[in-house]
PLY file of the C-alpha trace (Angstrom):
ply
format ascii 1.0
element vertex 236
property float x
property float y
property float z
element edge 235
property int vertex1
property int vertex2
end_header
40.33 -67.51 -66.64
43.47 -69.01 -67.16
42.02 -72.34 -67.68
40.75 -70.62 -71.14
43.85 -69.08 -71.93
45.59 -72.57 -71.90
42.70 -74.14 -73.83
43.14 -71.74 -76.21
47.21 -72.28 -76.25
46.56 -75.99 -77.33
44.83 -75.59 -80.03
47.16 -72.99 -81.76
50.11 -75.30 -83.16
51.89 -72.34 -84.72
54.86 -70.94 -82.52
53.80 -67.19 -83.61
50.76 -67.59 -82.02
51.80 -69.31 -79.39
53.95 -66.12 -78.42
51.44 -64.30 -78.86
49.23 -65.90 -76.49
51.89 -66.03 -74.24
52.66 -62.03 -74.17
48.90 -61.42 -73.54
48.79 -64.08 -70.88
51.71 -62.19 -69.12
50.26 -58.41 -69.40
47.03 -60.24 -68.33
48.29 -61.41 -64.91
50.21 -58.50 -64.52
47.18 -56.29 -64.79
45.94 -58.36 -62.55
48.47 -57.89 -59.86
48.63 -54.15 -60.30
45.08 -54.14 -60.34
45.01 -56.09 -57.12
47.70 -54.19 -55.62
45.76 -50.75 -56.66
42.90 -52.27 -54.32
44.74 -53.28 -51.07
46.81 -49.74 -51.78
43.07 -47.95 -52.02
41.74 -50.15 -48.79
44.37 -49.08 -46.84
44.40 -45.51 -47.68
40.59 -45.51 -46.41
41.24 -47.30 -43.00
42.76 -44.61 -41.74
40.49 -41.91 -42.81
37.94 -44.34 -40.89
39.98 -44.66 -37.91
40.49 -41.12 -37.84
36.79 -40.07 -38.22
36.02 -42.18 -35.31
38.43 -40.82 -33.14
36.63 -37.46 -34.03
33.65 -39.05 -33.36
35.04 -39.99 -29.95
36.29 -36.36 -29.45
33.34 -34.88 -30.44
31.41 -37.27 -27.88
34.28 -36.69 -24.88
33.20 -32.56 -25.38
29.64 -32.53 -25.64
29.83 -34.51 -22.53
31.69 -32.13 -20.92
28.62 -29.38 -20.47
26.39 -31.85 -18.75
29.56 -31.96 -16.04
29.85 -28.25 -15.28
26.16 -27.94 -14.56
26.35 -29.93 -11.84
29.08 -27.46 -9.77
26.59 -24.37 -11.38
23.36 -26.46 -9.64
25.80 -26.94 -6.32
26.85 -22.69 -6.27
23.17 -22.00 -6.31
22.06 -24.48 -3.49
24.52 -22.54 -1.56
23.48 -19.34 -2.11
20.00 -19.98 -1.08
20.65 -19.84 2.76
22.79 -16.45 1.96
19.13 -15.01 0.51
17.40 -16.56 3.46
19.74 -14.87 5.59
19.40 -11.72 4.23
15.59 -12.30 4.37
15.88 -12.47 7.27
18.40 -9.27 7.97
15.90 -7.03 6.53
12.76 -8.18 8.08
15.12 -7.70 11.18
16.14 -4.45 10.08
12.74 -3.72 9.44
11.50 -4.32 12.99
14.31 -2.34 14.10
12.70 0.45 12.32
9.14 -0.19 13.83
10.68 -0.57 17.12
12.34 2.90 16.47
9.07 4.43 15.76
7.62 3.25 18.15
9.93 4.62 21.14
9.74 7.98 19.01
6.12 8.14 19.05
6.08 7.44 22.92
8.26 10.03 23.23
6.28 12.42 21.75
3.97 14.46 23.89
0.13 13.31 23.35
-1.87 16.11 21.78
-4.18 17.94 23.28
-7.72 16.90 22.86
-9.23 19.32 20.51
-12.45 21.48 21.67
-15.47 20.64 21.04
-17.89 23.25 19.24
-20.57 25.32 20.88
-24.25 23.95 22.14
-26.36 25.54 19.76
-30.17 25.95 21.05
-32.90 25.90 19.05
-36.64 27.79 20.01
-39.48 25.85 17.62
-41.96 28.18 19.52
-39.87 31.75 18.70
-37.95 30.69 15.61
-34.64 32.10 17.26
-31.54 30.12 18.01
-27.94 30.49 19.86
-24.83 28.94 20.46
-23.43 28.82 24.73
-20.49 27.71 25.45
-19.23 24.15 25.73
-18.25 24.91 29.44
-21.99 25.35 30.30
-22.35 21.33 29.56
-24.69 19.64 32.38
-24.60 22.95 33.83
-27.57 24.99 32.32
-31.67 25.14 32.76
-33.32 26.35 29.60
-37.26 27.03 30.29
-39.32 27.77 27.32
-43.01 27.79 26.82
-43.07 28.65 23.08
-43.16 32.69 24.05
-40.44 33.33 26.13
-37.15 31.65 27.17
-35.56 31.58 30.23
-32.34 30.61 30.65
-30.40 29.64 34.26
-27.29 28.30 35.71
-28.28 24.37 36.95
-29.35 25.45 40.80
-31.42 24.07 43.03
-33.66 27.26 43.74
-33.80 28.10 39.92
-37.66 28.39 40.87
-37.51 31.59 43.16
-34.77 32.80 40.42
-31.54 31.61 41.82
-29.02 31.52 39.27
-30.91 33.81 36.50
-28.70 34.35 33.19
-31.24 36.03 30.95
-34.79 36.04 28.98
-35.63 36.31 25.26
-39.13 36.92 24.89
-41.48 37.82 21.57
-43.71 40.49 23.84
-41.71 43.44 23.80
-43.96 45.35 25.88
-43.67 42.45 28.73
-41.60 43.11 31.85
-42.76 47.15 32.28
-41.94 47.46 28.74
-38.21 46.04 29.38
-37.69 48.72 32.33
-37.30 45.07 34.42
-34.69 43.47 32.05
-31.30 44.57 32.53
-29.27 44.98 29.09
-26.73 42.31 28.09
-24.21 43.65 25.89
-26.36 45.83 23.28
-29.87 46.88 23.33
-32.86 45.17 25.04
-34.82 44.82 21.68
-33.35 42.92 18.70
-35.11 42.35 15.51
-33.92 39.31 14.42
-35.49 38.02 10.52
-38.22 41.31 10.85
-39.67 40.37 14.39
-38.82 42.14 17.38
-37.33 40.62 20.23
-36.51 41.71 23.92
-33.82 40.38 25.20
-32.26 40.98 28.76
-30.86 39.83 32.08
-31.52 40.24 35.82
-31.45 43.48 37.59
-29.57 42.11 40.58
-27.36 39.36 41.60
-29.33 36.61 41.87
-26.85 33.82 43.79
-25.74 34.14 47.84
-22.17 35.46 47.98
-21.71 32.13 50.15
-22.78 29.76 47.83
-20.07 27.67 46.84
-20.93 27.72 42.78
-20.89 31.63 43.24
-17.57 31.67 41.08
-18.97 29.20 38.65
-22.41 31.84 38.42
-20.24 34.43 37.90
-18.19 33.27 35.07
-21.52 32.14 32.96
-22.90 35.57 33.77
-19.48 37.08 32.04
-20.09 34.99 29.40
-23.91 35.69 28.56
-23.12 38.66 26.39
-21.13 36.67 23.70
-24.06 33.79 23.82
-26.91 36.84 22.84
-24.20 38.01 20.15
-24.93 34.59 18.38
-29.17 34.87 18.58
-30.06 34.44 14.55
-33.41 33.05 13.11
-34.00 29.21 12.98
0 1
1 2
2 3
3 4
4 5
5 6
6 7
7 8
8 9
9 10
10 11
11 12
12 13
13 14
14 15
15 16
16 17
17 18
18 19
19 20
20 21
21 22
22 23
23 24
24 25
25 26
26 27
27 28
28 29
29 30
30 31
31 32
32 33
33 34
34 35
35 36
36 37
37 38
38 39
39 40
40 41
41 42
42 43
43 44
44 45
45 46
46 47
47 48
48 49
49 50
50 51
51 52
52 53
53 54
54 55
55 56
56 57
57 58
58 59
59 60
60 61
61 62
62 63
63 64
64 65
65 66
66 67
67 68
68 69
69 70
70 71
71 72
72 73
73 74
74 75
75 76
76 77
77 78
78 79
79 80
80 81
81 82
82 83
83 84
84 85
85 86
86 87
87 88
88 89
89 90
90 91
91 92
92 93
93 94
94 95
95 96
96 97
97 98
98 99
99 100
100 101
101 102
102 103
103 104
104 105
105 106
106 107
107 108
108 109
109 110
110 111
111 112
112 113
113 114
114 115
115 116
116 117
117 118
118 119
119 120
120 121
121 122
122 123
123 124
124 125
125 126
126 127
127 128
128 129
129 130
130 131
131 132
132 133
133 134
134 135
135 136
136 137
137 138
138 139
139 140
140 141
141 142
142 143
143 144
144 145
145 146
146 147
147 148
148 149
149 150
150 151
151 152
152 153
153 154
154 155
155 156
156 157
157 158
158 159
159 160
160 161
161 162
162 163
163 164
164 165
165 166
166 167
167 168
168 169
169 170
170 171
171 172
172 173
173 174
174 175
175 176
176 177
177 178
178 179
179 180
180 181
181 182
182 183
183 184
184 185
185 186
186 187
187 188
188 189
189 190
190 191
191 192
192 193
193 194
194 195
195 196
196 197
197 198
198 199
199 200
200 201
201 202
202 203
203 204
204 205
205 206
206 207
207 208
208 209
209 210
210 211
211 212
212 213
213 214
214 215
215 216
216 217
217 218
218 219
219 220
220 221
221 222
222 223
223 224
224 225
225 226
226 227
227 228
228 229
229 230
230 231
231 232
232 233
233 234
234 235
C-alpha cells in the first residue's frame, strides 16, 4: 500500500499535489492505527467475557457434581437402616410368638368341655312299620327280638330266654296275650293306634330280675325309663 502511494508521489512534480498526497497519506496511516488499535481494544474486551464464561462453565460443572456426592451418604443412611427393619422383623415375629405362647397357656387353662351327648338309638320294625327312640344309656346293653309280628324288647341278660330282664312287647295282634289282660300298662293305654293300625303295647306283670343279681339296679333304671321310650313309638 504505501509502496503505491510513493509511486504515485513521483510522478506528480507539482508541490500542490504533492501536499496533497501527503495529507491523504497521513489520515491514511492514521486510520490505520486507530483502526488497528479499535481491534486489539475489541480483542481484549472479548477475552474476558471468554475467561469469564469458562469460569461459569467451571462453576456450573463444580455444582452439578455436587449431587452425585450427596447420594452416596443417602445410599450409606439406608444400608444402615436395613438391620434396624430386620430387627424389628424380628421384634414382631417375637412379639408375635409371645402372643401364641399366651394363648396357648390360656387355652390350657381353660377347663375342657364336656363331651356333648349323643342322640337317642332309634329302632326301626320293617315287619310292623313302627319305630322308637331308647336311650343312649341302653348302648351294648339291650336285646331286641322281633319276628316281623311282635317285638320283644330286654335288658342284655343271660336268662333273657326264661324272661329275665323283660322291658316290654309291641305286638300287631291285639287280641294276643288274653286280650292284653297279661301285659302290664307302660305309661298310657295298652292299645295304641299308631298311622290307623292298632297296636298293643305293654310290659311284664312282675319283676322279672333276682333282687340279688348284681345288674338289679341297672334293670331297674331301664324299667323307669321304658315309659318315655313307648312315648316316642311313631310309624316308619
Amino acid at each position: 500500500m504505501k509502496r503505491k502511494v510513493l509511486n504515485i508521489i513521483k510522478h506528480i512534480n507539482t508541490t500542490k499535489g504533492r501536499i496533497i498526497l501527503g495529507s491523504v497519506m497521513g489520515i491514511i496511516i492514521i486510520g490505520g492505527g486507530f483502526t488497528a488499535y479499535a481491534i486489539n481494544a475489541s480483542k481484549a474486551r472479548e477475552e474476558p467475557k471468554s475467561e469469564q464464561i469458562q469460569d461459569e462453565e467451571v462453576a456450573d460443572t463444580s455444582k452439578a457434581e455436587e449431587p452425585s456426592k450427596q447420594e452416596e451418604p443417602a445410599k450409606q443412611e439406608i444400608k444402615e437402616e436395613m438391620p434396624k427393619t430386620e430387627v424389628a422383623g424380628d421384634s414382631k415375629k417375637q412379639v408375635a410368638s409371645d402372643n401364641n405362647n399366651k394363648k396357648d397357656l390360656n387355652s390350657s387353662n381353660k377347663p375342657k368341655e364336656a363331651p356333648k351327648p349323643r342322640g337317642p338309638i332309634t329302632y326301626k320294625s320293617t315287619g310292623l312299620h313302627i319305630a322308637f327312640d331308647m336311650p343312649r344309656s341302653w348302648e351294648n346293653n339291650y336285646v331286641i327280638k322281633d319276628n316281623g309280628k311282635e317285638i320283644r324288647v330286654y335288658m342284655k341278660h343271660e336268662q333273657n330266654d326264661i324272661g329275665s330282664g323283660y322291658l316290654f312287647t309291641i305286638t300287631s295282634d291285639i287280641h294276643d296275650y288274653n286280650n292284653g289282660m297279661d301285659l302290664d300298662s307302660i305309661g298310657g293305654e295298652k292299645k295304641k293306634n299308631i298311622n290307623g293300625k292298632q297296636y298293643l303295647v305293654g310290659g311284664p306283670l312282675d319283676f322279672r330280675m333276682d333282687d340279688n343279681d348284681p345288674r338289679v339296679k341297672t334293670y331297674k333304671s331301664m324299667v323307669r325309663e321304658c315309659s318315655g321310650v313307648l312315648k316316642t313309638l311313631r310309624a316308619a
